[in-house]
C-alpha positions in Angstrom: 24.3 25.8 36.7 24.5 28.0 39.9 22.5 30.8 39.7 21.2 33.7 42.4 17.7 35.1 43.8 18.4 37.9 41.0 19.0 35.9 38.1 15.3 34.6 38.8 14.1 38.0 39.4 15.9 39.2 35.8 14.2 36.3 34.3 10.6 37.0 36.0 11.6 40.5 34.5 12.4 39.3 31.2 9.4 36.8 30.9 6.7 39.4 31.8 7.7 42.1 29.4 4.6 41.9 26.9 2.7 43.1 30.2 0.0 40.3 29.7 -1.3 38.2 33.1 0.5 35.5 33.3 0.1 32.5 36.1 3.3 31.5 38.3 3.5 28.2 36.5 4.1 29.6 33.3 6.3 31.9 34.8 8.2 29.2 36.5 8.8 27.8 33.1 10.0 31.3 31.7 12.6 31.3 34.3 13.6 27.9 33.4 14.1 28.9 29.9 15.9 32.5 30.9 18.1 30.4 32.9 18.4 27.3 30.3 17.8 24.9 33.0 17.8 21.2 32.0 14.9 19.3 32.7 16.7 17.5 36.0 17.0 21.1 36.8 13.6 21.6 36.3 12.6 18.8 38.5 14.8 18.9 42.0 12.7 18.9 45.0 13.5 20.8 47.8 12.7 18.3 51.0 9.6 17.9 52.5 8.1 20.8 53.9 4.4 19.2 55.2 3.7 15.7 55.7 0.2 14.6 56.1 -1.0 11.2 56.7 2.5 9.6 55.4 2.0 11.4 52.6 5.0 13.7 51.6 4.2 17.4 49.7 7.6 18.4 47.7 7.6 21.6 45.6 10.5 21.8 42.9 13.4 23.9 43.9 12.7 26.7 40.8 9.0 27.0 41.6 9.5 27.5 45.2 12.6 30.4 44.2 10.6 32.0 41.2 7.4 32.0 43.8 9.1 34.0 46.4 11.0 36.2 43.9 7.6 36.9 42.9 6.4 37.8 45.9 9.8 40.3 46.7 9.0 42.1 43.1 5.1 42.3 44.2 6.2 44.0 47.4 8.2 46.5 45.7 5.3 47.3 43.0 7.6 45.7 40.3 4.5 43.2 39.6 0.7 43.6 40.6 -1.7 40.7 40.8 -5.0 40.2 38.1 -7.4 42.9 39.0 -10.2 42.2 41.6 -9.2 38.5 42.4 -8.1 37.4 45.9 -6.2 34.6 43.5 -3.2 35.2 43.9 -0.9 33.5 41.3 -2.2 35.5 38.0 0.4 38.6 37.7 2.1 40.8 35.0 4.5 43.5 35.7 3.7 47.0 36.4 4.9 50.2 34.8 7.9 50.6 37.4 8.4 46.8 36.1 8.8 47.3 32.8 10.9 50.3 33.2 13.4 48.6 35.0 13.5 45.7 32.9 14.5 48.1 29.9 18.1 49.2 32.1 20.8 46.8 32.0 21.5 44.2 34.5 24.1 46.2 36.2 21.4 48.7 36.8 18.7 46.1 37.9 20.8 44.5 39.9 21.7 47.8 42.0 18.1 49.0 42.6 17.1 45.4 43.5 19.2 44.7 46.0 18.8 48.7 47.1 15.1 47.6 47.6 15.4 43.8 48.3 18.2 42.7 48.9 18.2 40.5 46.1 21.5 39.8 45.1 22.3 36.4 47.9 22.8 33.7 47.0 19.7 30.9 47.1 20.1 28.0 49.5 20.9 24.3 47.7 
C-alpha cells in the first residue's frame, strides 16, 4: 500500500481522538492499524542515518513518517505535548485537533495542506 504524509496525519488524527496522552510508539502502531499495514510494512527500514563504531542505527520507515507528522500537527497546535515535561514523545491532541478530526477528510485535507503542506507524497 502507497499512502501520503496526510493519510498518517488522518490516522494520528484518528488514533488520538479519546484526548488521552498517548507516547509516539503507540501512536506509531495506531497509524499502522489506520492504514492496515502488514507487519513487513510495519518493519521497513529506512537506510542508515548514524553509524557509530560499525554499528548501524535504522528507524522503521512508519515511525520515522508518523514522528515527523507528529511534529508538523504539534507546530500547528493540532497536538500539545504532556504538561511540564521536556519529554517530548507523550502527546494527545488539542481542542483545534479534535475539531478538525470531526470534518471529513476532504475538509482535513484542505486546511492541512493550507497550513502544512501536507498533502506530498512521502519518499520510498
Amino acid at each position: 500500500m502507497s499512502y501520503q504524509k496526510i493519510d498518517v496525519a488522518l490516522g494520528i488524527l484518528d488514533f488520538l481522538k479519546d484526548a488521552e496522552y498517548h507516547s509516539i510508539t503507540a501512536t506509531v502502531l495506531g497509524v499502522g492499524r489506520y492504514l492496515d499495514l502488514t507487519s513487513s510494512q510495519m518493519s521497513e527500514v529506512l537506510p542508515s542515518r548514524k553509524i557509530f563504531k560499525s554499528q548501524k542505527f535504522t528507524s522503521t520507515k512508519i515511525y520515522v513518517q508518523t514522528v515527523l507528522v507528529v511534529s508538523s500537527l504539534r507546530k500547528a497546535k493540532f497536538l500539545k505535548d504532556f504538561p511540564k515535561t521536556s519529554k517530548l514523545g507523550f502527546f494527545t491532541i488539542t481542542e483545534n485537533g479534535l475539531e478538525l478530526h470531526i470534518k471529513n477528510k476532504k475538509e482535513i485535507k484542505e486546511i492541512l495542506n493550507a497550513k502544512l503542506n501536507i498533502t506530498t507524497k512521502l519518499k520510498k
